[in-house]
Residue, then its C-alpha position, 0 to 999 in steps of 0.5 A: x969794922x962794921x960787923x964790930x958795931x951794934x947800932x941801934x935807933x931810938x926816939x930821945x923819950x926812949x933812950x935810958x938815962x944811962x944812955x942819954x948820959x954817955x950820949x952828952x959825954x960823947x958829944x962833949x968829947x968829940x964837938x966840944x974836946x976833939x972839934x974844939x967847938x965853942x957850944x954855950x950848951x956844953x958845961x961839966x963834960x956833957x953836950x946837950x942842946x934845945x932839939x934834943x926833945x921828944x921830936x929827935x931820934x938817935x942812932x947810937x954805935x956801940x963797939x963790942x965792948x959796949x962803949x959809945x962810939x958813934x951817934x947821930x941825931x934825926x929830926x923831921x923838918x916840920x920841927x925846929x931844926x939847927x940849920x933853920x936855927x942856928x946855922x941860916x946863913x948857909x941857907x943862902x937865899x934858899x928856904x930851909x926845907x919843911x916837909x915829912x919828907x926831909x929830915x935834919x942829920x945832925x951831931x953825926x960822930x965816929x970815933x974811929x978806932x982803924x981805918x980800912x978800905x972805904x967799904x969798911x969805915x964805921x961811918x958807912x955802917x952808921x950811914x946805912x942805918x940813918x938812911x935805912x930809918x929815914x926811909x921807913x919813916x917816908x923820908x927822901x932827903x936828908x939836911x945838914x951842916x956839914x965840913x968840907x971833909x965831911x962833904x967829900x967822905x960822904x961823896x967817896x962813899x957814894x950818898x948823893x949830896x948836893x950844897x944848898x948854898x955857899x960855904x962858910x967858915x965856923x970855928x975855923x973850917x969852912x961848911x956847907x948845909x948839904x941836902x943827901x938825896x935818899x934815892x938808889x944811887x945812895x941806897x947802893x952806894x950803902x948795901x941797902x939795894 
């Protein structure tokens, strides 16, 4: 599965408007349709929201027939982030991490179209690519919110992930902000060792 995906990174000013555009309609379909998530952002079949700005970088998966099928937002943490925002409670009485260092993974999705040994999942491919940016940006962690789900694909894989706080429900499933350290054990769990 991963050698059918091209994956590119781009900063939110250099994405086309074609691409930005296939961004918000993917992210309607999978949080908005899929999730059902209630996003007061989302209206006529696209998701955008305040910390898509000059601050964001995108990961974009493209099938090899050039659709959309996966995506992933970063932000440094020295700019406004989701989970400082929006999602406080799951921080617990921790401070939200503010540092070069730590980055914020958010609107991470796959549409999956198989699935296959673990070593295969798309998600894997897409992992590589975030952690392998945010560590030539000088990164060593990554946050975000996350289901439990995510939580325990991410730990079967083998990225190093550690709560900051407890679980919560939102939309009906339980979460978690998760802090993904960036050191070997996750960088050869992806092949980047």
């Amino acid at each position: 599965m991963e050698n059918s995906l091209r994956i590119i990174v781009r900063p939110y000013d250099k994405l086309s408007p074609s691409q930005r555009r296939a961004l918000a309609q993917f992210r309607h379909e999978i949080f908005v349709n899929q999730l059902s998530w209630q996003l007061n952002e989302a209206r006529a079949g696209l998701e955008m929201d305040q910390y898509d700005t000059h601050h964001a970088t995108y990961v974009l998966a493209y099938s090899l027939d050039g659709e959309l099928c996966g995506c992933a937002r970063l932000i440094s943490t020295i700019h406004r982030t989701m989970l400082a925002e929006q999602f406080k409670e799951l921080l617990g009485s921790t401070p939200m991490p503010q540092a070069r260092g730590v980055w914020e993974l958010s609107r991470l999705a796959i549409r999956a179209t198989s699935v296959g040994p673990a070593t295969d999942w798309p998600i894997k491919a897409i992992l590589r690519v975030i952690v392998s940016y945010t560590l030539k940006q000088g990164g060593r962690q990554l946050v975000g919110v996350m289901f439990l789900s995510m939580e325990r694909l991410l730990r079967r894989i083998g990225v190093l992930t550690h709560r900051i706080a407890g679980s919560r429900t939102l939309d009906g499933k339980k979460a978690v902000a998760c802090q993904m350290d960036l050191g070997s054990q996750t960088q050869l769990a992806l092949g980047l060792r």
